[in-house]
C-alpha positions as CSV (number, residue, x, y, z in Angstrom):
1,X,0.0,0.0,0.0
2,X,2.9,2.0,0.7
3,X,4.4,1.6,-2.8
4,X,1.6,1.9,-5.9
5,X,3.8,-1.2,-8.2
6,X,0.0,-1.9,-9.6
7,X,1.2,0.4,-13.0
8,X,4.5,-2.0,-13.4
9,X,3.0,-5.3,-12.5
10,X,-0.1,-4.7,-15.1
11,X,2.6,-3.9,-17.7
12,X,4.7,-6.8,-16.9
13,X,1.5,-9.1,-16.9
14,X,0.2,-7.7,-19.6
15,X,3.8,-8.6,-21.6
16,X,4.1,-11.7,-21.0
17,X,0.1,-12.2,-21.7
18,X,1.1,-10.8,-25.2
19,X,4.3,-12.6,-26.0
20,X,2.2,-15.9,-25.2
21,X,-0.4,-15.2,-27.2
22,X,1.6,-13.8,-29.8
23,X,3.0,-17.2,-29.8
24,X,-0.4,-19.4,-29.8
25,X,-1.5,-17.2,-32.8
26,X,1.6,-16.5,-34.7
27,X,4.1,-19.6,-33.7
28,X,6.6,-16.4,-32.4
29,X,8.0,-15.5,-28.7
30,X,10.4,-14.4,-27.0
31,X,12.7,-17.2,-25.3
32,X,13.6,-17.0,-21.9
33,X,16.1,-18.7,-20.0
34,X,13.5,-21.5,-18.6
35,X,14.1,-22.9,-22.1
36,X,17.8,-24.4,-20.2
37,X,16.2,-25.1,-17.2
38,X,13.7,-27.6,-19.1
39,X,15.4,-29.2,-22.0
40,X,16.9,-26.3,-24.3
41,X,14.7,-24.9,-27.0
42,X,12.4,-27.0,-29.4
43,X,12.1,-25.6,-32.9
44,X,8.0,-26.0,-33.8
45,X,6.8,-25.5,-37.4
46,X,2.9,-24.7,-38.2
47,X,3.0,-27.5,-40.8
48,X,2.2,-29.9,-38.0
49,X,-1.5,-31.1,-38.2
50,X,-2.6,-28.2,-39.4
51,X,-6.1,-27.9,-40.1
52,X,-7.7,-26.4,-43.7
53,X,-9.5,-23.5,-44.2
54,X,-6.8,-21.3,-41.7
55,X,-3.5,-19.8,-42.8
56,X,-1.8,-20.2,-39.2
57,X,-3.1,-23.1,-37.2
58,X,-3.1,-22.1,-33.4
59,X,-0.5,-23.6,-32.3
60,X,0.0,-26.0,-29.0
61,X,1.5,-24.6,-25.7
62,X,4.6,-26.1,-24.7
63,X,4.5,-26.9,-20.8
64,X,7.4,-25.1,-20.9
65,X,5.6,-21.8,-21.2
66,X,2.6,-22.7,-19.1
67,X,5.5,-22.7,-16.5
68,X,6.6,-19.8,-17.0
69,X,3.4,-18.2,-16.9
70,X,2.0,-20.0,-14.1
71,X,4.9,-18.9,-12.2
72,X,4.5,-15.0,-12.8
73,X,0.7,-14.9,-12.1
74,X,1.7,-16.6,-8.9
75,X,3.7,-13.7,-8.1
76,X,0.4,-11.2,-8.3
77,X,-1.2,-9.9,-5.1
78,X,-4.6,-9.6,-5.7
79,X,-7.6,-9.7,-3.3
80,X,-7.6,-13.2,-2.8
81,X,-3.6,-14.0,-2.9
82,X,-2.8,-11.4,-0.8
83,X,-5.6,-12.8,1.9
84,X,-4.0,-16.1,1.8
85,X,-0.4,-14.7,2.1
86,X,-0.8,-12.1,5.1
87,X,-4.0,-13.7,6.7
88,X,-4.7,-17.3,6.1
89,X,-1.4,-18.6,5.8
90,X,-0.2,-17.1,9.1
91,X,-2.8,-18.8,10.8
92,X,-1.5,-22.2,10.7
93,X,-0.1,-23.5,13.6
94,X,3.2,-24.1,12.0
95,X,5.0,-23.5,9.1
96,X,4.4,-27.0,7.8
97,X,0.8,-26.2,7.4
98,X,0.7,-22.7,5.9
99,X,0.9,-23.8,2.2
100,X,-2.3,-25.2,2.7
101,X,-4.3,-22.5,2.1
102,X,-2.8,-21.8,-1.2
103,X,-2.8,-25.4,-2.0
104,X,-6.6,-25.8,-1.5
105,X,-7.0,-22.3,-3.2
106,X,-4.8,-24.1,-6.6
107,X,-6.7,-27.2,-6.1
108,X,-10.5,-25.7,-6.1
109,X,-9.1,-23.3,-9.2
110,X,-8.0,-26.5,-11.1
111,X,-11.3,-28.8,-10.2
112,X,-13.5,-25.4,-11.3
113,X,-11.1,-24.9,-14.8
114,X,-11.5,-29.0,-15.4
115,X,-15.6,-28.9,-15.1
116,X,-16.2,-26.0,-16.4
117,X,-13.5,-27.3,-19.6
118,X,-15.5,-30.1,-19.6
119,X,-18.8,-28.7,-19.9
120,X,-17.4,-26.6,-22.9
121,X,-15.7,-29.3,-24.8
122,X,-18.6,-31.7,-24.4
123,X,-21.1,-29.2,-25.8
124,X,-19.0,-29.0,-28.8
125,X,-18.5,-32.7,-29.2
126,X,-22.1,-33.0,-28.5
127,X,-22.2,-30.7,-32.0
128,X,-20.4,-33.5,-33.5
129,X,-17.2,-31.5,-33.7
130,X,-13.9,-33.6,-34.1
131,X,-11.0,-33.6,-30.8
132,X,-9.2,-31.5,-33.2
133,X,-11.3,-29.4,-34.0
134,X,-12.7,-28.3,-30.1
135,X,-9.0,-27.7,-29.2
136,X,-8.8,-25.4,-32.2
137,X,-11.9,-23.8,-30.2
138,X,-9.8,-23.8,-27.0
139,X,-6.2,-22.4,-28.2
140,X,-7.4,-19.9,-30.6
141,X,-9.9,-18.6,-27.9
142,X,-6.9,-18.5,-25.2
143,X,-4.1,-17.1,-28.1
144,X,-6.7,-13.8,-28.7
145,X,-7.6,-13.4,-24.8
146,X,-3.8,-13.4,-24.0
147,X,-2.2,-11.5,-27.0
148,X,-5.1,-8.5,-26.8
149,X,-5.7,-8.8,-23.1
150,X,-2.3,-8.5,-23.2
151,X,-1.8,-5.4,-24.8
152,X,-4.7,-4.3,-23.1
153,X,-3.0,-4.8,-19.3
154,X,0.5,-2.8,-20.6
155,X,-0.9,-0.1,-21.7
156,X,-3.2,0.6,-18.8
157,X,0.3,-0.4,-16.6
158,X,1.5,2.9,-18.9
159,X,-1.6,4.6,-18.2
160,X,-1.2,4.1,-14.3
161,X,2.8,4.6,-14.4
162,X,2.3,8.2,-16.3
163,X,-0.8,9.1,-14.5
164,X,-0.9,7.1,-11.1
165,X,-3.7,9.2,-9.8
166,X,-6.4,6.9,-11.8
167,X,-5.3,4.2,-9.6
168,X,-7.2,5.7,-7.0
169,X,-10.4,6.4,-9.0
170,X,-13.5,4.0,-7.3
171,X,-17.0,3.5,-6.8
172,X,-17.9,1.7,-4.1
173,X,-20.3,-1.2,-4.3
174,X,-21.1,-1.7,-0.8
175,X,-20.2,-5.5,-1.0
176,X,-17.6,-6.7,1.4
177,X,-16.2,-8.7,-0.9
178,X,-12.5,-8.0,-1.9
179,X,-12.6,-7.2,-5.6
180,X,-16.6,-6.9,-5.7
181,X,-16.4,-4.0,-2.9
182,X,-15.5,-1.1,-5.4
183,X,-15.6,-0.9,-9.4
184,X,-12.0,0.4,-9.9
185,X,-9.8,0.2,-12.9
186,X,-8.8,-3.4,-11.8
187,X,-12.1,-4.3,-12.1
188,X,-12.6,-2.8,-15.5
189,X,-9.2,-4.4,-17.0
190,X,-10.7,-7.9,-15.9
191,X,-13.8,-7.2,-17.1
192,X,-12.8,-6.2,-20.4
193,X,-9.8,-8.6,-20.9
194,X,-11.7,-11.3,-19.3
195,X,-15.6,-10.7,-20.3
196,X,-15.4,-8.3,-23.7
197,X,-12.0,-9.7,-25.2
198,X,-12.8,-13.6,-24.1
199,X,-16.8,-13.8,-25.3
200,X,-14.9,-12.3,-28.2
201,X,-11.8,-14.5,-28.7
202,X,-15.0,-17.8,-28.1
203,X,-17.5,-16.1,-31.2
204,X,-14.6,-16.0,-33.4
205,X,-13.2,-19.0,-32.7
206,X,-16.2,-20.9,-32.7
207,X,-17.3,-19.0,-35.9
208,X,-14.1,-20.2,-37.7
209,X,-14.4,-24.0,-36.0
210,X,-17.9,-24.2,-37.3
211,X,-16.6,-23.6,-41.1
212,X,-13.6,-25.9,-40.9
213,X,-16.1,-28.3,-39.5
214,X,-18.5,-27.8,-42.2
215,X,-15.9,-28.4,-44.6
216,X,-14.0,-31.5,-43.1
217,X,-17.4,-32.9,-43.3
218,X,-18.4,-32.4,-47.0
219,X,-14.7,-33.1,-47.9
220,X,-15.4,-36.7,-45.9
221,X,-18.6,-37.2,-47.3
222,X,-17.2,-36.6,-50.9
């Protein structure tokens, strides 16, 4: 509270959102020194099952990166992280214990991201869509919401670096709920990177599945 860093950690966020989604979309990132760490650095092509009808296949994510990224969201003190680091966590009777509240809170994110991946790539199966083609669904949906939501985050890191006075701009909601009690520009940037860019990022996708699926089908049938 002492020291605003929310202007620097939205841009640094917000970079690394980008450069993964750059990388889903485009098959190009910047390499970092995890590469060493994990194995050295595997050259991908797009040529690799790539489906027709699309000039750049989105392309997998190597766990590699999903380390990386993992690893710097972990690093964010929102609401609910900074409640388990300076409230729940110090609460255990030992030091043994006190992972366990971030534990549980990784576990019930997981369990939620599973069902609710489910329910998603069942109702597309359900529309007879091929495995391929619902994890076309899923990467191209997740390469848009990173590389724009990306962009997005930096630049209002910029904003709040230049101009940290609209850091402080909120309405309060009157919920006592940490990131429900106010609409701030917090709330806004995960609103519109999360709600506006995502439902966006699942139309398109979706729009561009149905077509490939549409003509995967009358090439089968011919």
């Amino acid at each position: 509270m002492k020291y605003n860093l929310d202007g620097p950690v939205y841009f640094v966020v917000g970079l690394v959102m980008a450069i993964a989604g750059s990388y889903i979309l485009r098959g190009k990132y910047i390499h970092l020194p995890i590469d060493v760490l994990l194995g050295g650095h595997q050259h991908h092509t797009n040529e690799a099952k790539r489906i027709p009808l699309h000039e750049a296949h989105p392309r997998e994510v190597p766990i590699k990166m999903t380390i990386v990224h993992g690893l710097i969201a972990g690093f964010g003190f929102g609401a609910y992280a900074s409640i388990i680091t300076f409230v729940l966590a110090p609460q255990m009777p030992s030091i043994w214990y006190a992972p366990l509240p971030g534990l549980m809170f990784g576990i019930g994110t997981m369990i939620m991201q599973i069902i609710l991946g489910a329910i998603f790539g069942g109702s597309l199966r359900a529309r007879k869509f091929t495995e391929e083609e619902v994890k076309y669904v899923g990467r191209k949906t997740a390469g848009i919401t990173l590389y724009y939501g990306g962009i997005v985050f930096a630049l209002v890191g910029l904003l709040i670096i230049f101009l940290p006075q609209i850091d402080a701009w909120a309405i309060s909601t009157g919920i006592p709920i940490p990131n429900l009690d106010a609409i701030d520009i917090g709330f806004l940037l995960v609103i519109s990177v999360v709600g506006v860019i995502g439902l966006y990022g699942i139309i398109k996708s979706y729009k561009e599945a149905v077509k490939i699926h549409r003509l995967n089908s009358s090439t089968s049938n011919a």
